[in-house]
C-alpha positions, 0 to 999 in steps of 0.5 A: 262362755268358753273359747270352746277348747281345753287344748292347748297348741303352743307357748311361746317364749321371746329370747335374744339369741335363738341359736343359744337357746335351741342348744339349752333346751335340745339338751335339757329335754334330749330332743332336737328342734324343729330347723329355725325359720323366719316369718314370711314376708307379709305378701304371703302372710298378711299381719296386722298389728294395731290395724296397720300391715306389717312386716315381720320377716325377720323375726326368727323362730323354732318349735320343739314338738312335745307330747301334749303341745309345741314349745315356740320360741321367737327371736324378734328382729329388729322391726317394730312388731308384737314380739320385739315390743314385748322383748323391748318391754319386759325381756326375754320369757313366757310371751303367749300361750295358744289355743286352736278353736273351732271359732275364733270369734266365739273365743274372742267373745269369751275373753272380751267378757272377762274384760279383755279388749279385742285382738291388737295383732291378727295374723294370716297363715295360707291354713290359719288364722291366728290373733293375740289378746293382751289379756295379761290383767284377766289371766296373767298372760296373753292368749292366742287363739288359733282357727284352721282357715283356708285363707288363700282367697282373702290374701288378695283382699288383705293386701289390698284393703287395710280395713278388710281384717276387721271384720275378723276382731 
């Protein structure tokens, strides 16, 4: 069983200082960065981690766009959440790299039966859906899988009821 791609989305990398790093790597590769934003609130993009709705509005981020995928990097804020636990945990570098697929459940499945336990963060986009796996002890490294989900009519839903998102680990 795969997750049904080869292609890889982005990878991701935790800094403490996201206006530092933007001016290293703009020169290191001799492009510029896409302008820095922070996370929306989650009333527009609902995320879970661990089961429980969170709000990671202050966690900032930036993306170069290369030829074969987006290097992401995330300054997380001072909220509890995925990146600032991670940052907290084992410092600043490599945090997850992503995959779009063409069904999340399917890519889940295949890194459950490697041994990987289910998603611990999902996400919420208005067009995706997103969710990390801590499958560093099967592959080194986290993986997030990404789906292109119209998510406009579940937003309500999510707010409203904490248990709605498990129907997508």
């Amino acid at each position: 069983m795969s997750i049904g791609t080869t292609k890889l989305c982005h990878v991701a990398i935790l800094v403490k200082d996201l206006d530092k790093a933007i001016r290293n790597w703009e020169q290191v590769l001799g492009i510029k960065a896409n302008k820095p934003f922070n996370l929306p609130p989650s009333s527009q993009m609902p995320s879970f981690t661990n089961g429980e709705l969170g709000d990671y509005s202050d966690c900032k981020l930036a993306t170069f766009q290369l030829e074969n995928c987006i290097l992401e990097f995330v300054q997380p804020g001072e909220k509890p959440g995925p990146w600032k636990d991670k940052l907290d945990r084992d410092g600043e570098g490599l945090q997850h790299i992503s995959f779009i697929v063409p069904d999340r459940k399917e890519a889940q499945g295949a890194l459950q039966a490697l041994g990987a336990p289910k998603p611990y963060h999902i996400g919420y986009w208005p067009d995706g859906t997103y969710s990390f796996t801590d499958s560093v002890p099967q592959l080194g490294i986290e993986v997030n899988i990404k789906t292109n989900d119209d998510n406009t009519s579940k937003k309500a839903k999510l707010l409203s009821d904490p248990n709605f998102h498990k129907q997508d680990l």
